[in-house]
Every structure is written in structure tokens, then in C-alpha cells.
FIKOLZA-1660 file (N, C-alpha, C; in steps of 0.1 Angstrom, whole numbers, plus 5000, padded with zeros to 4 digits):
% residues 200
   i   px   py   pz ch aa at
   1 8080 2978 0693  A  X  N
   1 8086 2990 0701  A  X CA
   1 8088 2985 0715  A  X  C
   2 8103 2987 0725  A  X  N
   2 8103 2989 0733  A  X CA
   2 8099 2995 0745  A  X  C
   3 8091 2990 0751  A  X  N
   3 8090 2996 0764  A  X CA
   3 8099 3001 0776  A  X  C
   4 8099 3013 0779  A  X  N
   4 8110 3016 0792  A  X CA
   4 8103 3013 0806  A  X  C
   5 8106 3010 0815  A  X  N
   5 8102 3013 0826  A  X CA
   5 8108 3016 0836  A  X  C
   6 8105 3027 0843  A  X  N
   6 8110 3035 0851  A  X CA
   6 8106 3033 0864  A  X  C
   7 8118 3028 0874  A  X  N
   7 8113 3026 0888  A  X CA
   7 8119 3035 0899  A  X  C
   8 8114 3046 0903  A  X  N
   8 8124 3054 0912  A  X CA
   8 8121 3049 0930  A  X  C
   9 8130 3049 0934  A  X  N
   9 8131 3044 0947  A  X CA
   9 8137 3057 0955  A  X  C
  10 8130 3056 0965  A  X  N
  10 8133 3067 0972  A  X CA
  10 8138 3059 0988  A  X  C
  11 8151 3063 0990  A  X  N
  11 8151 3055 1004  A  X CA
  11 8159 3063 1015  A  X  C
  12 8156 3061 1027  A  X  N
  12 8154 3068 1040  A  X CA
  12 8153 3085 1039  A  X  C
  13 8142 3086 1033  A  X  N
  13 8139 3100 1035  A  X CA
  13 8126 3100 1046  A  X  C
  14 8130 3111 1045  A  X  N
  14 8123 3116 1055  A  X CA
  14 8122 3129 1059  A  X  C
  15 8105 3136 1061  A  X  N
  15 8101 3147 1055  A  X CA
  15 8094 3153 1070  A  X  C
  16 8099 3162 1076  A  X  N
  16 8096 3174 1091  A  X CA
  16 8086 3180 1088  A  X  C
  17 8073 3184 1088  A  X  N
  17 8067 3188 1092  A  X CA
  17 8070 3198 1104  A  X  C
  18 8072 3213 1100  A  X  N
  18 8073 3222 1113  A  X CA
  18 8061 3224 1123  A  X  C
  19 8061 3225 1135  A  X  N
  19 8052 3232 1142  A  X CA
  19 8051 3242 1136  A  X  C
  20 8034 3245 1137  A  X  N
  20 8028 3252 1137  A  X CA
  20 8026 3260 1147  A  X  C
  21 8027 3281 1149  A  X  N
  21 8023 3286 1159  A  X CA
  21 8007 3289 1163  A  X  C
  22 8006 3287 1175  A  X  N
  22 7994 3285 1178  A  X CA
  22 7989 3300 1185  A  X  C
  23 7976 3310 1180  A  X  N
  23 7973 3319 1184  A  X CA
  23 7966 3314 1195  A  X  C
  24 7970 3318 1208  A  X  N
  24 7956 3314 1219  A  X CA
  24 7949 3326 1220  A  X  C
  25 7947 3332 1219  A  X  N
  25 7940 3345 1219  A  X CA
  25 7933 3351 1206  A  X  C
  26 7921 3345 1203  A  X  N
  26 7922 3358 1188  A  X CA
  26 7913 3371 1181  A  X  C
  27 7915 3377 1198  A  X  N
  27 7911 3393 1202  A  X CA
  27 7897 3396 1200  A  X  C
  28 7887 3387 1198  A  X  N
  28 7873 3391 1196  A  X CA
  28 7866 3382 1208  A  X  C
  29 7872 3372 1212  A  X  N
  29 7861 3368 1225  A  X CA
  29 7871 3357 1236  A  X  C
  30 7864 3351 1244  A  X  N
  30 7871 3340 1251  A  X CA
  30 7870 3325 1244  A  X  C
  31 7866 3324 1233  A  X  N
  31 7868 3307 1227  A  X CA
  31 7881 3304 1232  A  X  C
  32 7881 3293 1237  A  X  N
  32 7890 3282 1238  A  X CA
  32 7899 3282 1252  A  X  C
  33 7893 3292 1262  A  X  N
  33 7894 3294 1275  A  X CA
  33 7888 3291 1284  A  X  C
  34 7885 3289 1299  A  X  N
  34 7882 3286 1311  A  X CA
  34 7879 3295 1321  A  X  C
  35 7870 3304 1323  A  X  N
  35 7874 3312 1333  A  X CA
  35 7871 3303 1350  A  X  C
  36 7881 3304 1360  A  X  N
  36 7877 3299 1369  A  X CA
  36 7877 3309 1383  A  X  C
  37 7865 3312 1386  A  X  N
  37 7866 3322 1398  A  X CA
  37 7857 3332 1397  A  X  C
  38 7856 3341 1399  A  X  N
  38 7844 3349 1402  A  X CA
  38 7851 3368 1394  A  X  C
  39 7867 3363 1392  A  X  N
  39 7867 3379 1390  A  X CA
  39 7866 3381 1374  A  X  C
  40 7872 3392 1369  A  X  N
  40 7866 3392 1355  A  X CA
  40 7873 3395 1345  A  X  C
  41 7869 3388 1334  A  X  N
  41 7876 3386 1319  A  X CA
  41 7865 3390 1313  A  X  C
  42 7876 3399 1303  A  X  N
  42 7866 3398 1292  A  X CA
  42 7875 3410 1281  A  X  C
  43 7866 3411 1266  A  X  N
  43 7875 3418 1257  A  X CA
  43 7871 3434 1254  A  X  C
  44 7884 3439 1254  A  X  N
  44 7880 3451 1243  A  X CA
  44 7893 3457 1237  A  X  C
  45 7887 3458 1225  A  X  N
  45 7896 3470 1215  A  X CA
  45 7908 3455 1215  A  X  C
  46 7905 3442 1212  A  X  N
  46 7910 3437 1205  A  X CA
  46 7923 3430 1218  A  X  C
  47 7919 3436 1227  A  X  N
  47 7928 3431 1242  A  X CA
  47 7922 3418 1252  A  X  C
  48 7928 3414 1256  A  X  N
  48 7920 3404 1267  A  X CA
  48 7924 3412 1281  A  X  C
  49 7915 3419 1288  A  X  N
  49 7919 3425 1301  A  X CA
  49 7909 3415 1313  A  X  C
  50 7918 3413 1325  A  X  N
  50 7914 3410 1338  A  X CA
  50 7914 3417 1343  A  X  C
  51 7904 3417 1356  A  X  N
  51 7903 3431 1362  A  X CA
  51 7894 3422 1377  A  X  C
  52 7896 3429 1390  A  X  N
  52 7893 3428 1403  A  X CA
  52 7878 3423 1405  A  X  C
  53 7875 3415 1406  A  X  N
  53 7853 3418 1409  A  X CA
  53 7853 3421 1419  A  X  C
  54 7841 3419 1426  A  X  N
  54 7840 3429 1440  A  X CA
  54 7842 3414 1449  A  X  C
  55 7847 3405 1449  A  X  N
  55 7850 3398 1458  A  X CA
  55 7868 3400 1461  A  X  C
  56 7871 3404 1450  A  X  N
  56 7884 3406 1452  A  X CA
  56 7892 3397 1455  A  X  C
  57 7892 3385 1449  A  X  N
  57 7897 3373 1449  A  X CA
  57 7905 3367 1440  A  X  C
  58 7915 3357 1440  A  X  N
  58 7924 3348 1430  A  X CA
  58 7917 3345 1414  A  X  C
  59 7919 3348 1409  A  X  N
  59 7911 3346 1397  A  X CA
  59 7918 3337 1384  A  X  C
  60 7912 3327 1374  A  X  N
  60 7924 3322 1366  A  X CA
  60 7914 3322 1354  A  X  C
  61 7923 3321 1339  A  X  N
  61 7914 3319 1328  A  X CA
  61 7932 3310 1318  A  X  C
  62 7923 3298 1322  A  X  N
  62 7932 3285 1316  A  X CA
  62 7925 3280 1302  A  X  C
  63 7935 3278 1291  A  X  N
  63 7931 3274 1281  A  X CA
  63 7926 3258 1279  A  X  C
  64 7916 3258 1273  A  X  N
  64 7911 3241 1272  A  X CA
  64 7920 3230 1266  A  X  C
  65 7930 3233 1260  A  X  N
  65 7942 3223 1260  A  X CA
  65 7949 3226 1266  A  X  C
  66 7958 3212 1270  A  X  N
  66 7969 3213 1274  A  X CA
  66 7983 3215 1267  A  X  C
  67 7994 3219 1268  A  X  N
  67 8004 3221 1263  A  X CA
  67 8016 3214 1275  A  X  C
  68 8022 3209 1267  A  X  N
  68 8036 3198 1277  A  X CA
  68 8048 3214 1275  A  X  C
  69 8053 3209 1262  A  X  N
  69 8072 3214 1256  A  X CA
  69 8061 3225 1244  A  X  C
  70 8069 3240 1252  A  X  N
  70 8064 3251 1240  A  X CA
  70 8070 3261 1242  A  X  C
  71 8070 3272 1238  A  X  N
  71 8081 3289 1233  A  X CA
  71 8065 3296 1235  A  X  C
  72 8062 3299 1245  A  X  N
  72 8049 3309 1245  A  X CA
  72 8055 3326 1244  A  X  C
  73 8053 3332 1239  A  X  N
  73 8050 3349 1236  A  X CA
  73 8041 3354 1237  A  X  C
  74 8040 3365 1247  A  X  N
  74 8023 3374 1246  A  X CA
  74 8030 3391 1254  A  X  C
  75 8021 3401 1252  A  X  N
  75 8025 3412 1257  A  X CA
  75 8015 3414 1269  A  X  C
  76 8017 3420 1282  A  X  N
  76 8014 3428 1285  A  X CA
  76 8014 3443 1292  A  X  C
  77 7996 3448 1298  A  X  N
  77 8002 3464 1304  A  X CA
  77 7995 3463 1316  A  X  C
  78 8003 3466 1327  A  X  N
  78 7996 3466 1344  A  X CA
  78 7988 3478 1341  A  X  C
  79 7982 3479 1349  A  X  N
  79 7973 3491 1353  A  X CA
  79 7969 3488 1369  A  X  C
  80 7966 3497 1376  A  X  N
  80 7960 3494 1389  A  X CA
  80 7965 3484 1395  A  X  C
  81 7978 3483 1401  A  X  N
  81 7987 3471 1406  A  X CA
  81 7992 3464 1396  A  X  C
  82 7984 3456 1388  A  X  N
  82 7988 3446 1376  A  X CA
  82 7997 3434 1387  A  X  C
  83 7991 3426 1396  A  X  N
  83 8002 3416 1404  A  X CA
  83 7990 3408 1397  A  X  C
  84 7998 3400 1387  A  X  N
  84 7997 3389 1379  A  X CA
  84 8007 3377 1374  A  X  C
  85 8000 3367 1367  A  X  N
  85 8012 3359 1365  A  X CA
  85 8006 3350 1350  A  X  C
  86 8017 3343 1345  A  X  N
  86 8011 3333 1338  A  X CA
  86 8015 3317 1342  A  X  C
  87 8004 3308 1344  A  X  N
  87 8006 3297 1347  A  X CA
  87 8009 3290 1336  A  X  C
  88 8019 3276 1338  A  X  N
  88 8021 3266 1322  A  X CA
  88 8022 3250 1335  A  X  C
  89 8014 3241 1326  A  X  N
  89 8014 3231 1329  A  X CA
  89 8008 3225 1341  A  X  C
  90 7996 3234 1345  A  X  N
  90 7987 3235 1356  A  X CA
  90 7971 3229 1356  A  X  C
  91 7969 3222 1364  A  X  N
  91 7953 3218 1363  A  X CA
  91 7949 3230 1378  A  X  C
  92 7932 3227 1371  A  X  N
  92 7928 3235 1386  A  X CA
  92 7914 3225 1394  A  X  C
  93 7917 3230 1404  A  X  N
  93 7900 3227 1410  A  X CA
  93 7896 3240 1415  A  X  C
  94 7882 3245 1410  A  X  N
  94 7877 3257 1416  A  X CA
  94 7889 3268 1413  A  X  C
  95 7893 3274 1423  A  X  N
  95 7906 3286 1420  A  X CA
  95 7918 3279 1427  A  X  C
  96 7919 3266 1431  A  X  N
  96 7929 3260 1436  A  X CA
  96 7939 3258 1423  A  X  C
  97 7951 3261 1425  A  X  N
  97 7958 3256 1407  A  X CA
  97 7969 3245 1414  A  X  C
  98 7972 3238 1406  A  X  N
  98 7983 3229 1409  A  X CA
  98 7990 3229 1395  A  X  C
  99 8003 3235 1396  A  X  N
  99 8014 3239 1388  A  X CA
  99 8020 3252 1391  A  X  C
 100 8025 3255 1380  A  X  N
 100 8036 3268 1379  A  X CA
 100 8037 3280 1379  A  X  C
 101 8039 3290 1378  A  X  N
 101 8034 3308 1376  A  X CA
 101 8050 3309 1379  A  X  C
 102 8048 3321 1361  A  X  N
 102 8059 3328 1357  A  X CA
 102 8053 3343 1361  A  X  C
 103 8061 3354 1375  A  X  N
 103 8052 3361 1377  A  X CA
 103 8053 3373 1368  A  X  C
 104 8043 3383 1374  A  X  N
 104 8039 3389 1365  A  X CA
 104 8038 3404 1379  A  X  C
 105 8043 3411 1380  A  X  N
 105 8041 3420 1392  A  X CA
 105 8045 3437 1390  A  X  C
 106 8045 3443 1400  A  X  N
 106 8047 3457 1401  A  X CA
 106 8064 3457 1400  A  X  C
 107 8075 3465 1397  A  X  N
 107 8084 3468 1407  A  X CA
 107 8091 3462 1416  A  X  C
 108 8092 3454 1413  A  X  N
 108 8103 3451 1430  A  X CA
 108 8097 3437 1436  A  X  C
 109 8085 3430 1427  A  X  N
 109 8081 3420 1429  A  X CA
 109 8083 3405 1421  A  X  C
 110 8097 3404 1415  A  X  N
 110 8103 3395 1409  A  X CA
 110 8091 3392 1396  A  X  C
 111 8089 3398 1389  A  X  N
 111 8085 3396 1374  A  X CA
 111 8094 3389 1368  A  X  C
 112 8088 3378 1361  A  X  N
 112 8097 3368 1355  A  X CA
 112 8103 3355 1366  A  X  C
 113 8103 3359 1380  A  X  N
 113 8106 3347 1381  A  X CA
 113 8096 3333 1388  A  X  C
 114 8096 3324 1394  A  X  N
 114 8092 3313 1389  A  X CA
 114 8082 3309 1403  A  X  C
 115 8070 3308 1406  A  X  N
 115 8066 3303 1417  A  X CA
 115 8058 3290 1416  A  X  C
 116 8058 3282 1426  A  X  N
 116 8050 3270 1428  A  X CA
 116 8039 3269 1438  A  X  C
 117 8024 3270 1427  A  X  N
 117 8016 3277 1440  A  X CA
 117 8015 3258 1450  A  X  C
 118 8006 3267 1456  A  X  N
 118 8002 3254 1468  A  X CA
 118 8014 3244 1472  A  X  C
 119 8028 3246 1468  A  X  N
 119 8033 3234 1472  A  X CA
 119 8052 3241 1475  A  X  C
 120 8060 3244 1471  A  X  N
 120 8071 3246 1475  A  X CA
 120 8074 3264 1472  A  X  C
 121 8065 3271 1465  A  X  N
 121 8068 3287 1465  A  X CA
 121 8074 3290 1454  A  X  C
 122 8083 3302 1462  A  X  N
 122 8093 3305 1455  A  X CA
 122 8107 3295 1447  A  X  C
 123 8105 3290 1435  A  X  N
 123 8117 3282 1432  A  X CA
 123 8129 3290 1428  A  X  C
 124 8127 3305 1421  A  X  N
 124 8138 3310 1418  A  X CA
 124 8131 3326 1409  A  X  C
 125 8139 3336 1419  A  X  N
 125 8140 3348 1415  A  X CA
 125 8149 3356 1405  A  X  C
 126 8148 3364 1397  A  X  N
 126 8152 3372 1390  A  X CA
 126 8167 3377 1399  A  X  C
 127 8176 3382 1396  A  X  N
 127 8189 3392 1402  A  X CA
 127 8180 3405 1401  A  X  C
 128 8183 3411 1414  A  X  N
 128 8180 3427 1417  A  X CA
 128 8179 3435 1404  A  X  C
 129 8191 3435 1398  A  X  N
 129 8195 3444 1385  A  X CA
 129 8184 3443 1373  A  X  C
 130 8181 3428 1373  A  X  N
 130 8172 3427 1363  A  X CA
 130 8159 3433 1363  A  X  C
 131 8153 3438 1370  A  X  N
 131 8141 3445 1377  A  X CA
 131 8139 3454 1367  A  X  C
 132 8143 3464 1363  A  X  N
 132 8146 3475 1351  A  X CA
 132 8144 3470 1341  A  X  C
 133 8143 3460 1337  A  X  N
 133 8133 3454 1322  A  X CA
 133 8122 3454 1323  A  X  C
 134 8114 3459 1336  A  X  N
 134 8097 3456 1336  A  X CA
 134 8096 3474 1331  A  X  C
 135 8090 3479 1323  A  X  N
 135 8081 3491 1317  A  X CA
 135 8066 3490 1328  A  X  C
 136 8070 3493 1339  A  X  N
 136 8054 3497 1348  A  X CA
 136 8043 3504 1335  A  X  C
 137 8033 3502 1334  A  X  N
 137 8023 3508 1331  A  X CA
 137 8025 3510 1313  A  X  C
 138 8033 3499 1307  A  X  N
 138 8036 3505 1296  A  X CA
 138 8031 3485 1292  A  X  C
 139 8036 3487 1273  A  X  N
 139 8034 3474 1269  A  X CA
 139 8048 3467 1270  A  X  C
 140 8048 3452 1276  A  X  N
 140 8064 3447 1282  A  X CA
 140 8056 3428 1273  A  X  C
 141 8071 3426 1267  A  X  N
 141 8070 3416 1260  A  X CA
 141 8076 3401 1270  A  X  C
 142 8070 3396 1271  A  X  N
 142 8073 3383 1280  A  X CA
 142 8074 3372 1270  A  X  C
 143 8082 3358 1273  A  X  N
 143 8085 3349 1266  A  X CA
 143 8090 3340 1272  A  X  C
 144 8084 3328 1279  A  X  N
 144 8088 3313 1283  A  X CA
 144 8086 3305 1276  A  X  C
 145 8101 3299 1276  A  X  N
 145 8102 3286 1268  A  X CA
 145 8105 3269 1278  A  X  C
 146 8094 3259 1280  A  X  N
 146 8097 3251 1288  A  X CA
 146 8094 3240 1281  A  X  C
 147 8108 3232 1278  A  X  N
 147 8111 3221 1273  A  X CA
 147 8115 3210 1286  A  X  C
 148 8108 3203 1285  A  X  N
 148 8113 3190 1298  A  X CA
 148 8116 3193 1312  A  X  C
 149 8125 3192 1318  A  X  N
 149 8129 3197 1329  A  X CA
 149 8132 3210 1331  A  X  C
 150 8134 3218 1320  A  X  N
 150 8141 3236 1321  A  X CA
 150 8126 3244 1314  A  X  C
 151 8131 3256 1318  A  X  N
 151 8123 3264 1319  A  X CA
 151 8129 3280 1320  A  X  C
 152 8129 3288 1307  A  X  N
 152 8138 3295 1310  A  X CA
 152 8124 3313 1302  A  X  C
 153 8128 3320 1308  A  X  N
 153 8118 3333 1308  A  X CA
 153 8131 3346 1305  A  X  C
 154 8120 3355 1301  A  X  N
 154 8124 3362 1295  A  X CA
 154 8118 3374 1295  A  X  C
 155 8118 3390 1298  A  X  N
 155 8114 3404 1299  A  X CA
 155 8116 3411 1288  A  X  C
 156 8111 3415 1278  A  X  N
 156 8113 3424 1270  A  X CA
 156 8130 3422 1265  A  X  C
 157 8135 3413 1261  A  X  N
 157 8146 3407 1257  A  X CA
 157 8158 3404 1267  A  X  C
 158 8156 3404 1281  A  X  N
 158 8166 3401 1292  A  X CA
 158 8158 3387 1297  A  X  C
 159 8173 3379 1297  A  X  N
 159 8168 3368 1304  A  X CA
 159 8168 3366 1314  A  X  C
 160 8157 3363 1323  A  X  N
 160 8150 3367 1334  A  X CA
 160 8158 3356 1344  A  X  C
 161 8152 3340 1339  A  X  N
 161 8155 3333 1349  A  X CA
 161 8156 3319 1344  A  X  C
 162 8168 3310 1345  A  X  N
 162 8168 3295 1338  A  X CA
 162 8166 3286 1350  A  X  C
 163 8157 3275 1351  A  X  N
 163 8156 3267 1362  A  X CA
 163 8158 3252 1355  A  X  C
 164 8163 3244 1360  A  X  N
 164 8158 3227 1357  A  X CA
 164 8156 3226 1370  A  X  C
 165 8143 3215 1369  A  X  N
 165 8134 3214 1379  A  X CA
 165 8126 3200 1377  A  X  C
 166 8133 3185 1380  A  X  N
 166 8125 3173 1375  A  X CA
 166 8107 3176 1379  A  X  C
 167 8101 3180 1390  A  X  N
 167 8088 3185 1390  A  X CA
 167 8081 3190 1383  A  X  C
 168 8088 3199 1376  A  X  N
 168 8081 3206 1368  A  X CA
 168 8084 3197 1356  A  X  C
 169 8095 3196 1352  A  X  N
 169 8095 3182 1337  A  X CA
 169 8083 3168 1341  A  X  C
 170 8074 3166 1352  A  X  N
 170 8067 3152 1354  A  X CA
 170 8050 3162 1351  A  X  C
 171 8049 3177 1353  A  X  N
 171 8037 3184 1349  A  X CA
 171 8035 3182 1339  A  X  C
 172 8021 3182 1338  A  X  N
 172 8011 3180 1325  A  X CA
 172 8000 3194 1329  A  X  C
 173 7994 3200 1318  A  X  N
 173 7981 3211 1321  A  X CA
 173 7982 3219 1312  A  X  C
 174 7977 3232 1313  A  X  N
 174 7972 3243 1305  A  X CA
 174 7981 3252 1307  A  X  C
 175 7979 3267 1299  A  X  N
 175 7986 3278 1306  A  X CA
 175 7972 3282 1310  A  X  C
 176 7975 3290 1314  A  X  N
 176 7963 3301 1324  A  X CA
 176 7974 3317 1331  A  X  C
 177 7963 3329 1330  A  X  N
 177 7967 3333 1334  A  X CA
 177 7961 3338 1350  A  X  C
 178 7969 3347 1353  A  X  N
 178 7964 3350 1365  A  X CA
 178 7955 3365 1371  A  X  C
 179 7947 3363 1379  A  X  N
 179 7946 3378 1388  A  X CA
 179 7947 3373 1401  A  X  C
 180 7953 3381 1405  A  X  N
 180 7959 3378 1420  A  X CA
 180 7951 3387 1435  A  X  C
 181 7949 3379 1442  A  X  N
 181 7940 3383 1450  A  X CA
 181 7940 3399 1461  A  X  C
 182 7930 3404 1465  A  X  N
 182 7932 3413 1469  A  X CA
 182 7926 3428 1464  A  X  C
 183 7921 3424 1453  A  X  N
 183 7912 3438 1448  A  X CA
 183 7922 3451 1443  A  X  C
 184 7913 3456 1436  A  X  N
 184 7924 3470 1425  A  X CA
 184 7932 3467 1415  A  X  C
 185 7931 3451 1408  A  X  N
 185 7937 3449 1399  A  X CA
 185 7935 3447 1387  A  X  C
 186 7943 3454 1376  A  X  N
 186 7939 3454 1361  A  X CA
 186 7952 3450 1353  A  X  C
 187 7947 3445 1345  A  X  N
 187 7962 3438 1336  A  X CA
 187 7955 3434 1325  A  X  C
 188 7959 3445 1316  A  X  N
 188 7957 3437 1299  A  X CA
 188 7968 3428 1291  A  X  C
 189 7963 3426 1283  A  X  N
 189 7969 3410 1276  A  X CA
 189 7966 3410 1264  A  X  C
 190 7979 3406 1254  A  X  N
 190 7973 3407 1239  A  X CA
 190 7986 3399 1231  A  X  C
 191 7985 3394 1219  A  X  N
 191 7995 3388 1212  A  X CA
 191 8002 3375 1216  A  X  C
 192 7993 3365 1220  A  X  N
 192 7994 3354 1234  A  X CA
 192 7996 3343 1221  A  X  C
 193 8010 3338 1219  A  X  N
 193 8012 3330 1211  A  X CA
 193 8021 3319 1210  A  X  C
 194 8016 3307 1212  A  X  N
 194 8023 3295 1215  A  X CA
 194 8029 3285 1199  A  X  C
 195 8042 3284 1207  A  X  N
 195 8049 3273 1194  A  X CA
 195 8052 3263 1200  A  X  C
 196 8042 3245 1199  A  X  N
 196 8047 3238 1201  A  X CA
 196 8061 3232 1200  A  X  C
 197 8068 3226 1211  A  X  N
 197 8081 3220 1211  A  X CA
 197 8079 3203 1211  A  X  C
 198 8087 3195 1199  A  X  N
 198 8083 3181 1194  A  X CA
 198 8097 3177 1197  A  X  C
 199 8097 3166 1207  A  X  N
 199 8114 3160 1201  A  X CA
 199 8115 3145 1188  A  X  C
 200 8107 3148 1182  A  X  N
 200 8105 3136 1173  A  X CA
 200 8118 3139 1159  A  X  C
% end
């Protein structure tokens, strides 16, 4: 009896693995967070809310990884001022941060656009008109995507603000968010969800 033998060759394939989305938040406690500062974090009813201590001071709660290139999603609702922000690609010392903040404010205080603490500011504001996508005191859907040099944000489906910025393409760090100094402030947070970006 003859034998067959059968050789299949497979050649230049090649098989993508998608990113996986990454929950940073998963509504029962602070695993996998940082708080740095004195004001206060903490959960309820499945929310992550910040809120003023009696020092009334800068407050940050940075995740223990870092993230380079990602599409982050999360919701929030101001309460009591709500002048907040979220940081991407930031280290800290103490409440000192070094990196980015996509802000996060009242009315008329450029939500969505782009500041650089400790070192150059303001790199770029929202247009006037766009202002009207923040829902004061309501739930408002935020979404920054920063790939390399760019960096582009987003308000409850308006695009807020596109930057390239080599500076910010040479950062490395965490996201973190913010409470901003000065006392009376509350800002809840929920649905905080990151998709890494791979150029492989």
C-alpha cells in the first residue's frame, strides 16, 4: 500500500492580534490607582467621585501603568464647581505632575482643551462656540485619542481640539485624574476605558 504524504506550507502569513480594551476603573474600589495628595477619592454607587479635603488642595489619582499611544473613554458629572481635568502621559512627585491635562471645567473654562502644567500652560483652547457641548451638572462623555505627536479630544461627540505637539509625542506616564485646587469641589467619574494604540 501506498503511502500519501501531505505537506502544507503556509507562507507569509501573518495573524493581528487586536488590542484589547482596558477597564481602568472597575466601580468597586481603587485597585490599580495612586492617590497623590491629601484630597479625596473614593467609591460609591459604582462611581469614582473626588471631592475637596479640608486642605483644599491639587489633588491627583494616577494609574500604576503607564500608557504611551491610546483612545481613552470615561464619563463625567461636575457637582460643586467640578474644575477638573484628566492627565495622559504624566509622572508625579508629591502633587507636582509633569505632563498633560485635557481640561475638565465649569462653563466658559475651556473643557477639552489642552494644558501643560508646570511648564508652557495653555497649548490650545477650544473655539468659543464649542463651549455648549459641556452639560454642566449632567453626565458629559469625554474621549482622547493620543497617538505620537497628536492629540485630539472630544465632548460628548464634538471635536474639541487637535494638537501636534513633538513634546508631548517624547512623554512617557500614566493617566491621572485631577482635583484642582481651591476647595468646594466634586466631580464624579465612571466608565473610564482605555484602548491601547500599537503601530506594529
Amino acid at each position: 500500500m501506498k503511502k500519501l504524504l501531505y505537506i502544507v506550507i503556509v507562507v507569509g502569513s501573518v495573524y493581528t492580534v487586536p488590542a484589547q480594551e482596558i477597564n481602568l476603573f472597575n466601580g468597586k474600589n481603587l485597585d490599580g490607582w495612586t492617590n497623590h495628595g491629601s484630597e479625596q477619592w473614593y467609591v460609591e454607587n459604582g462611581e469614582l467621585i473626588c471631592e475637596s479635603g479640608p486642605k483644599g488642595e491639587y489633588g491627583y489619582l494616577s494609574t500604576n501603568t503607564h500608557y504611551d499611544d491610546f483612545e481613552l473613554t470615561l464619563s463625567f458629572k461636575q457637582e460643586a464647581d467640578g474644575n477638573s481635568g484628566v492627565f495622559f502621559r504624566s509622572t508625579f512627585e508629591g502633587t507636582k505632575v509633569t505632563g498633560w491635562q485635557v481640561e475638565v471645567a465649569p462653563p466658559k473654562k475651556h473643557t477639552g482643551g489642552i494644558y501643560e502644567s508646570y511648564g508652557r500652560g495653555w497649548l490650545i483652547k477650544p473655539e468659543d462656540e464649542k463651549d455648549s457641548a459641556l452639560k454642566m451638572g449632567q453626565w458629559n462623555t469625554m474621549r482622547i485619542k493620543a497617538t505620537g505627536n497628536t492629540v485630539t479630544t472630544w465632548l460628548n461627540g464634538v471635536e474639541m481640539v487637535r494638537l501636534e505637539d513633538k513634546k508631548i509625542g517624547q512623554g512617557k506616564g500614566a493617566i491621572a485624574l485631577q482635583i484642582h485646587d481651591g476647595g468646594g469641589i466634586k466631580v464624579r467619574w465612571k466608565d473610564i476605558k482605555l484602548l491601547p494604540i500599537t503601530n506594529d
